[in-house]
C-alpha positions in Angstrom: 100.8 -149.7 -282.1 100.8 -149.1 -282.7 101.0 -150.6 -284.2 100.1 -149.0 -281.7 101.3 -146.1 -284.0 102.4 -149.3 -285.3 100.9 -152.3 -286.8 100.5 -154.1 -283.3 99.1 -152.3 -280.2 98.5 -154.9 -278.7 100.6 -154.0 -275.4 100.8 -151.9 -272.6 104.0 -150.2 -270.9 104.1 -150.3 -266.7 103.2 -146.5 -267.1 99.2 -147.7 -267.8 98.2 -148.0 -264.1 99.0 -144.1 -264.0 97.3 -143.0 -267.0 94.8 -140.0 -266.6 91.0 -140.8 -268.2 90.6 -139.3 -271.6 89.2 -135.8 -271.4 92.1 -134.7 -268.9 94.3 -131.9 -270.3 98.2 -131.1 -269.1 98.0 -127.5 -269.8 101.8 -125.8 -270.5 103.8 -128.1 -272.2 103.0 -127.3 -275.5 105.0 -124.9 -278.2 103.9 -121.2 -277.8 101.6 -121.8 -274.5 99.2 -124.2 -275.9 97.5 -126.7 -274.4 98.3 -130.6 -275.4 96.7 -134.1 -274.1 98.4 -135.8 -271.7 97.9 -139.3 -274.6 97.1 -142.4 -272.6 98.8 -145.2 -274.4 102.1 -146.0 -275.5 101.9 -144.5 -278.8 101.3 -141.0 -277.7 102.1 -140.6 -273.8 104.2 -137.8 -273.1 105.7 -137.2 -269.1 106.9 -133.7 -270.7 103.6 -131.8 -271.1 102.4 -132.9 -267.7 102.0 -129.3 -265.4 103.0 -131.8 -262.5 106.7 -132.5 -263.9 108.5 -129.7 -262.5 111.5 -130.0 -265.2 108.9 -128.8 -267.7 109.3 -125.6 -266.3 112.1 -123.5 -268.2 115.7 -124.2 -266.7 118.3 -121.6 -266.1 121.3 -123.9 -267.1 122.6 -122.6 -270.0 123.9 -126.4 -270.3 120.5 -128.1 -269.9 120.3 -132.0 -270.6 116.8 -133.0 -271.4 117.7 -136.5 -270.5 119.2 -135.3 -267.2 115.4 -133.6 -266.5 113.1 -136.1 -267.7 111.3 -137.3 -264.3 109.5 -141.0 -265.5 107.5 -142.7 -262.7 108.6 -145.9 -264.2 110.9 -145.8 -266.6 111.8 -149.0 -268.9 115.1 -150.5 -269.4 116.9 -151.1 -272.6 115.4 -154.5 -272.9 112.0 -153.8 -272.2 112.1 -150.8 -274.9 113.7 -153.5 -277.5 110.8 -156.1 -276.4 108.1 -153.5 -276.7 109.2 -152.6 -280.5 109.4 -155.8 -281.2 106.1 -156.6 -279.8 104.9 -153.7 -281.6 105.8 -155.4 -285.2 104.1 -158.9 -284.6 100.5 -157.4 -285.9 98.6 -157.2 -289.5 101.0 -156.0 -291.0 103.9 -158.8 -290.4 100.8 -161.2 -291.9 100.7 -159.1 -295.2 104.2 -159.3 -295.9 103.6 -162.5 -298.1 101.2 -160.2 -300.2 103.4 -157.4 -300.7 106.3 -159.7 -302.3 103.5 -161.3 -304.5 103.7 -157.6 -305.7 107.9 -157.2 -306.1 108.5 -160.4 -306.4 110.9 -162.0 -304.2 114.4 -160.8 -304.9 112.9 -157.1 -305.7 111.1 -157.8 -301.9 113.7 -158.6 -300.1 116.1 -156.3 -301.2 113.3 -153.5 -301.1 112.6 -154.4 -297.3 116.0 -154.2 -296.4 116.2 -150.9 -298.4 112.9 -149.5 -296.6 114.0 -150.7 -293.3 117.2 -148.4 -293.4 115.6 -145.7 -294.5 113.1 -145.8 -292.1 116.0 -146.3 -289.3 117.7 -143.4 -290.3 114.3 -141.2 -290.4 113.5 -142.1 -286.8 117.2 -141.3 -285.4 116.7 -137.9 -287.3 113.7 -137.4 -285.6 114.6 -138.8 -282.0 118.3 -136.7 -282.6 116.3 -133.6 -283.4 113.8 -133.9 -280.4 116.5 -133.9 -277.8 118.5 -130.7 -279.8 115.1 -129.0 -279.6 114.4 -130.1 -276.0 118.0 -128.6 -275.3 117.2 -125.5 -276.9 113.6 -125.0 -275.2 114.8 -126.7 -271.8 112.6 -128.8 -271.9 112.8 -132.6 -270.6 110.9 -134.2 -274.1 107.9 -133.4 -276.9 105.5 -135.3 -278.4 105.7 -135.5 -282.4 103.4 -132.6 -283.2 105.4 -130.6 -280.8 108.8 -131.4 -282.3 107.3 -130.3 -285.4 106.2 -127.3 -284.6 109.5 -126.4 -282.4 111.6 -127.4 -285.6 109.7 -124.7 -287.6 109.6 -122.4 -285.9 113.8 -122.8 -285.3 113.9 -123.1 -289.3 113.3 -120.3 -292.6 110.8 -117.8 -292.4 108.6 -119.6 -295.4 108.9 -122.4 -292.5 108.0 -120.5 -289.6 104.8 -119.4 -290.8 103.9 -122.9 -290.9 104.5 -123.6 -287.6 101.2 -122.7 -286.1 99.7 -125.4 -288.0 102.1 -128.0 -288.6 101.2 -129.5 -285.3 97.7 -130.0 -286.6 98.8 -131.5 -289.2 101.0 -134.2 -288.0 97.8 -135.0 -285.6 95.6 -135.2 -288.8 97.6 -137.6 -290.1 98.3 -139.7 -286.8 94.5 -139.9 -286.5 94.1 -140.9 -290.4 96.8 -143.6 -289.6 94.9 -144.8 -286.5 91.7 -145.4 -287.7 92.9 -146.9 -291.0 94.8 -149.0 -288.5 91.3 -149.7 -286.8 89.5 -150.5 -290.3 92.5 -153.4 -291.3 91.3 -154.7 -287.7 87.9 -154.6 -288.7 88.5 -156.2 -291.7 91.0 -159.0 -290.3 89.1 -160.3 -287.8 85.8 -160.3 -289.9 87.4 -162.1 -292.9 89.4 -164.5 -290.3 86.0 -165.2 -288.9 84.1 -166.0 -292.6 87.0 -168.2 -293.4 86.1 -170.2 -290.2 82.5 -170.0 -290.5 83.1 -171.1 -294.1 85.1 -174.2 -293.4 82.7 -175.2 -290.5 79.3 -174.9 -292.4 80.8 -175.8 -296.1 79.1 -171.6 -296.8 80.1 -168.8 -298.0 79.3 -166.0 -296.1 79.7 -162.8 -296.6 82.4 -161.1 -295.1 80.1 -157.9 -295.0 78.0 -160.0 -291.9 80.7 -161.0 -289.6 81.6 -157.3 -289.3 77.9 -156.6 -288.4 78.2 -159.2 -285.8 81.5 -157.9 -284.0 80.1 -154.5 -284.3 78.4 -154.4 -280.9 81.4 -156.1 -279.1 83.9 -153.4 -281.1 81.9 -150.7 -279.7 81.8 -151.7 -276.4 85.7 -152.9 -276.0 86.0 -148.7 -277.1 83.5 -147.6 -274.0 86.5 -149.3 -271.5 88.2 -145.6 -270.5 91.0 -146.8 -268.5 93.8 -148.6 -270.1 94.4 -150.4 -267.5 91.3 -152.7 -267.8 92.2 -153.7 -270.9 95.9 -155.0 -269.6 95.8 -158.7 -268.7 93.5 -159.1 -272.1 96.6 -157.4 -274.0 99.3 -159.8 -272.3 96.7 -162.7 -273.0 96.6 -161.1 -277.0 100.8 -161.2 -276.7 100.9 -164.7 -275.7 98.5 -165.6 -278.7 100.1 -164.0 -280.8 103.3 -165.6 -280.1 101.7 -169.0 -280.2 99.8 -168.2 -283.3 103.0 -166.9 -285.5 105.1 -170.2 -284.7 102.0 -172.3 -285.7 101.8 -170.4 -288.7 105.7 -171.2 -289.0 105.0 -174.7 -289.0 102.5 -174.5 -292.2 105.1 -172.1 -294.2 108.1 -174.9 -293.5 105.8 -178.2 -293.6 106.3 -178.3 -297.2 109.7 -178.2 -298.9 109.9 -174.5 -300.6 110.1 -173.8 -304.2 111.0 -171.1 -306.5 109.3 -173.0 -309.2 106.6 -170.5 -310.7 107.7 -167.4 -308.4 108.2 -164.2 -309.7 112.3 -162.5 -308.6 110.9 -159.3 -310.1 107.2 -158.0 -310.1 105.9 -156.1 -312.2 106.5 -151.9 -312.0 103.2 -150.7 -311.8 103.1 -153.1 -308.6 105.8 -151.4 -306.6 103.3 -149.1 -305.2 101.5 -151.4 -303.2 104.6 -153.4 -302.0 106.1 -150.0 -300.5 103.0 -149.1 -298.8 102.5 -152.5 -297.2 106.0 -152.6 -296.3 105.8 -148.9 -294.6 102.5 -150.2 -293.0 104.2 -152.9 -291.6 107.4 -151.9 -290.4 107.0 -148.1 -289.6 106.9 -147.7 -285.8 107.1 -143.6 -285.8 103.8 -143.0 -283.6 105.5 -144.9 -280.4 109.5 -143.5 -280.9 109.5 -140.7 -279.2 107.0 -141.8 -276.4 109.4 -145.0 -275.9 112.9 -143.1 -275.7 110.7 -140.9 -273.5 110.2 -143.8 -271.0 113.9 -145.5 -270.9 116.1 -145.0 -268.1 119.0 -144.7 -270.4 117.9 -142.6 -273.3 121.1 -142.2 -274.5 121.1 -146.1 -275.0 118.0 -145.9 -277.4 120.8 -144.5 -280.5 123.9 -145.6 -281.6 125.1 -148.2 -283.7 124.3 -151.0 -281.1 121.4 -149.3 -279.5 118.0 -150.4 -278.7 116.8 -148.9 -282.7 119.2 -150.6 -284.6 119.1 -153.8 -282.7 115.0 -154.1 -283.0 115.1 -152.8 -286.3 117.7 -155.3 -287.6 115.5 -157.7 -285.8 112.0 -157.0 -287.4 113.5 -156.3 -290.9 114.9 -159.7 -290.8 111.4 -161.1 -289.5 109.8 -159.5 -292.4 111.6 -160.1 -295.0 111.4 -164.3 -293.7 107.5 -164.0 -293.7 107.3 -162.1 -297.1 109.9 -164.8 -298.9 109.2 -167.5 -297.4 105.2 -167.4 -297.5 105.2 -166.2 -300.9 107.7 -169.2 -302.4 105.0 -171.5 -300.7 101.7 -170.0 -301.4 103.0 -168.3 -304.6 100.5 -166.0 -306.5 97.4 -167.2 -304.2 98.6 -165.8 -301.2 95.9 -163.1 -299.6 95.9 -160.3 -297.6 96.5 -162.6 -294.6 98.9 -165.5 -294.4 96.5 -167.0 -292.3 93.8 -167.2 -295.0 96.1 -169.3 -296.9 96.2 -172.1 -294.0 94.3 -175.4 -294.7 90.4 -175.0 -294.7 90.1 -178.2 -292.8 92.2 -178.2 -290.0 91.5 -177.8 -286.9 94.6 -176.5 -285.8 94.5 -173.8 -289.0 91.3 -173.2 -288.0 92.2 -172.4 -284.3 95.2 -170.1 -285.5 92.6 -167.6 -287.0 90.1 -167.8 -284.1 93.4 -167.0 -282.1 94.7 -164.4 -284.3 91.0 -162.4 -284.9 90.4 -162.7 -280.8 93.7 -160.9 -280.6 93.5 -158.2 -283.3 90.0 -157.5 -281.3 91.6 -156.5 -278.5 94.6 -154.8 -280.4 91.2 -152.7 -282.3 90.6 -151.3 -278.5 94.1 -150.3 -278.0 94.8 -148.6 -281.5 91.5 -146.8 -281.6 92.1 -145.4 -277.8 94.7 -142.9 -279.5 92.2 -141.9 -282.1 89.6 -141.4 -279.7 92.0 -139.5 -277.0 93.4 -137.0 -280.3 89.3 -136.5 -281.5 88.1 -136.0 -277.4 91.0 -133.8 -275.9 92.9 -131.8 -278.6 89.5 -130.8 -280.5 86.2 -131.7 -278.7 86.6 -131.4 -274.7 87.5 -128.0 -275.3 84.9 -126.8 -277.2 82.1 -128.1 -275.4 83.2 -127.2 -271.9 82.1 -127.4 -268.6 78.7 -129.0 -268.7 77.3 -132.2 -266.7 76.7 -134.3 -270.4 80.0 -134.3 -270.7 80.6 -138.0 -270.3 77.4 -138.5 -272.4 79.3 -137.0 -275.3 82.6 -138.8 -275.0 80.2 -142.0 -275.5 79.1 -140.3 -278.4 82.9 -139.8 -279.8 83.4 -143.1 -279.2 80.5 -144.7 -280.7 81.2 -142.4 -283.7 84.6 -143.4 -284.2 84.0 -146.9 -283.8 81.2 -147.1 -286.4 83.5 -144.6 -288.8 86.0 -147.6 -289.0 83.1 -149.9 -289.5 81.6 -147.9 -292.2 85.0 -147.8 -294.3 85.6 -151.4 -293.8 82.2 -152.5 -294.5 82.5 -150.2 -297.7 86.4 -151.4 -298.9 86.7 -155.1 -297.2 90.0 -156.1 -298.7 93.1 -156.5 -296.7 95.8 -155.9 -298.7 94.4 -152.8 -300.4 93.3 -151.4 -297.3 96.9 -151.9 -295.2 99.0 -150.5 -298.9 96.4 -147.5 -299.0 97.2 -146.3 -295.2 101.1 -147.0 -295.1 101.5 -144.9 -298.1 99.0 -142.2 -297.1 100.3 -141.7 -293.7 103.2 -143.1 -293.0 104.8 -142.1 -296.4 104.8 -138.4 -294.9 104.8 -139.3 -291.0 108.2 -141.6 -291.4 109.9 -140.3 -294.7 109.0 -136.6 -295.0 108.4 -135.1 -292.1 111.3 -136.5 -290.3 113.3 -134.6 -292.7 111.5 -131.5 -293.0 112.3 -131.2 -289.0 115.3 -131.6 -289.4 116.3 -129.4 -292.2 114.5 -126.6 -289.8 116.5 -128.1 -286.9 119.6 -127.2 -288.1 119.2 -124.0 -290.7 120.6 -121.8 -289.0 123.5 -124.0 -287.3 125.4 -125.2 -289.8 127.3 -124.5 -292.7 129.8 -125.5 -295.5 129.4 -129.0 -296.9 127.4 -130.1 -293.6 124.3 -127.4 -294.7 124.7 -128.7 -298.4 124.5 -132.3 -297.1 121.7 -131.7 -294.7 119.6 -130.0 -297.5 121.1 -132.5 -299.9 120.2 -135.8 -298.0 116.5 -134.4 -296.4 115.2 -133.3 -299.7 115.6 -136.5 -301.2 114.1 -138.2 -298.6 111.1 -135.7 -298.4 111.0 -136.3 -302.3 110.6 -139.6 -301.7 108.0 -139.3 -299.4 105.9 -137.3 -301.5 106.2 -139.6 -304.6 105.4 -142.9 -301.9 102.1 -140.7 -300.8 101.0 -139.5 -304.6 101.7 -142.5 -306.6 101.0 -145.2 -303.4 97.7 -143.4 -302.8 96.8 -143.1 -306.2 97.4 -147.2 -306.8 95.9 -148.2 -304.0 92.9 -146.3 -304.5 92.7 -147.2 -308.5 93.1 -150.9 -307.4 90.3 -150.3 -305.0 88.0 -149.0 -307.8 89.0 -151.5 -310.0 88.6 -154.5 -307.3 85.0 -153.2 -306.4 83.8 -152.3 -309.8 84.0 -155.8 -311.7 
């Protein structure tokens, strides 16, 4: 996912053979009558705002179970939704980790990962807890993000409710910011994984500037495939290098004996910023959630204190914090964007760890940018143009246009690690921290009282608090860093 969403979308659920071609619209299952995308990946794909799942319709039980109602072609089981989110954190962002402790140091990193990791935990079982109370309320078998939004305030304070026509744009605005940033640390990864080849090879130095002007053509075309489905076996072929890759890159980290000698346990303050925007990069999976407790067979399994969540969350956070400590106590203050720009020059088997790793991220800048190009197409251009015979002719266009946006940005800003801190705290600072708890404030306004309405209000405002300091101050660093980085 996202990434895929998510740092990694490199992968594809069993749902993909079904998937409807970009430009189809499932008319109905939105809040208030409106008309939402029927998203074709992971990250997005909603079975409740099809017009062909009859337990859309409104249901007379006054005891109406959305999980009960949810009619999945092929629904996952509990282990294939843990493998998925786990799949979902081996991308970019796993890579960077190293980078961000260089920023917090390593005690202040791996105590700030943990810290992160639960927070974000907690965010997505608000949101996932709130989705099925709203479903319940609406009777209706699941929403998609924007439309749990814009149910939640429209159940909350009047201020609130006159939001709610446009909080669902909003959400997508930043899902879309988050995707193609996603797209343009793709761009950037493979191009700079490709110079550092090219470099070793030739004894050169080329700029990074021309290997993205040479994968241009091929990034464009991967984005012209409209079926997911095409695009399958190369995403279990990007999996199984990815796998490979990450135990190689093992090897390298633990080759050497480790040493704190020199390391930084505390960074400095005015560093923070970028470590908690890498770190929310990274390890924020909220763009595929809901569409993967969507999919289970057992929903109910996907919470709890042993459910699917905890279990993969538990898991990553403990895979990130390894890469972040352990690559920075043996690369130290040299380590880049990438971990794998810090592998030997001269090895072939370095050497084949990036060709591996770029090959893969090309593919996973195919997958990521599909949900970018499926919110542009269906939710604000198929409409608006409307019946016409160029029709296909302009979802080309869209696609071309997208593809070169990412381009443009990476081509302008080609550095990593300010590029990854810039987007986690831009985006996912108010899609995984703020918003979460703004829903569910509005969730439960009206429906509870005493201590539990002072706690709800108590808990969610510090969290949305939070969210809005990570997007201010994260935004604001990365962005000075870029200015600074680009103007000596």
């Amino acid at each position: 996912m996202s990434k895929n969403g998510h740092s990694n979308a490199a992968f594809i659920g069993d749902h993909v053979d079904n998937i409807k071609q970009p430009g189809s619209v499932a008319g109905g299952g939105g809040i208030g009558g409106k008309h939402t995308s029927t998203y074709p990946s992971l990250e997005l794909a909603e079975k409740g705002t099809n017009n062909n799942n009859k337990a859309a319709i409104v249901a007379k039980d006054p005891d109406y179970n959305p999980y009960e109602n949810r009619q999945v072609e092929h629904p996952t089981t509990n282990a294939e939704t843990l493998f998925h989110l786990l799949k979902g954190s081996l991308g970019t962002g796993i890579l960077a980790m190293p980078n961000a402790f260089k920023n917090s140091g390593y005690v202040t990193g791996s105590i700030g990962t943990i810290v992160i990791g639960f927070i974000c935990t907690y965010c997505i079982h608000q949101l996932v807890k709130a989705e099925f109370e709203l479903c319940r309320r609406k009777k209706m078998p699941a929403m998609n993000y924007p439309a749990v939004a814009e149910a939640a305030l429209n159940e909350g304070p009047s201020c609130f409710r006159a939001c709610s026509p446009y909080i669902g744009t909003v959400v997508n605005t930043f899902l879309l910011i988050y995707q193609l940033g996603t797209c343009c640390v793709y761009v950037v990864f493979v191009a700079s994984n490709i110079k550092s080849i090219v470099d070793a090879v030739w004894e050169t130095n080329v700029d990074v500037r021309l290997c993205m002007i040479i994968i241009l053509v091929p990034l464009i075309l991967i984005n012209w495939v409209r079926n997911l489905k095409y695009l399958a076996p190369f995403s279990t072929l990007a999996n199984a290098i990815t796998m490979v890759s990450f135990g190689i890159i093992c090897y390298y980290i633990f080759r050497e004996p480790i040493s704190m000698e020199g390391k930084d346990a505390v960074g400095k303050i005015e560093n923070f910023p970028l470590f908690f925007g890498t770190v929310l990069f990274a390890l924020e999976a909220i763009g595929v959630i809901l569409p993967l407790e969507n999919e289970m067979k057992t929903p109910k399994k996907f919470g709890g204190s042993c459910g699917v969540l905890n279990v993969s969350m538990v898991l990553i956070v403990f895979l990130y914090v390894g890469m972040g400590l352990f690559g920075y106590l043996n690369y130290g203050t040299s380590v880049l964007g990438s971990i794998t720009l810090n592998l030997p020059e001269h090895e072939i088997l370095a050497q084949c760890v990036k060709g591996m790793l770029a090959f893969a991220i090309y593919i996973t800048h195919g997958l990521a940018c599909y949900v970018a190009i499926d919110i542009t197409w269906n939710d604000y251009v198929a409409d608006r143009l409307g019946p016409q015979r160029n029709k296909l002719f302009w979802e080309y266009t869209v696609r071309t246009l997208l593809v070169l946006a990412t381009f443009l940005l990476a081509v302008a800003i080609p550095n990593l690690e300010l590029f990854i801190s810039l987007f986690g705290a831009l985006c996912l600072s108010a899609l995984g921290l703020a918003f979460p708890a703004l829903i569910q404030i509005c969730t439960h306004w009206y429906h509870t009282k005493g201590i539990g309405k002072i706690w709800l209000l108590l808990s969610n405002f510090v969290l949305i608090i939070v969210g809005i300091l990570g997007l201010v101050i994260g935004t604001y660093t990365s962005l000075k860093e870029i200015v600074l980085t680009f103007s000596e």
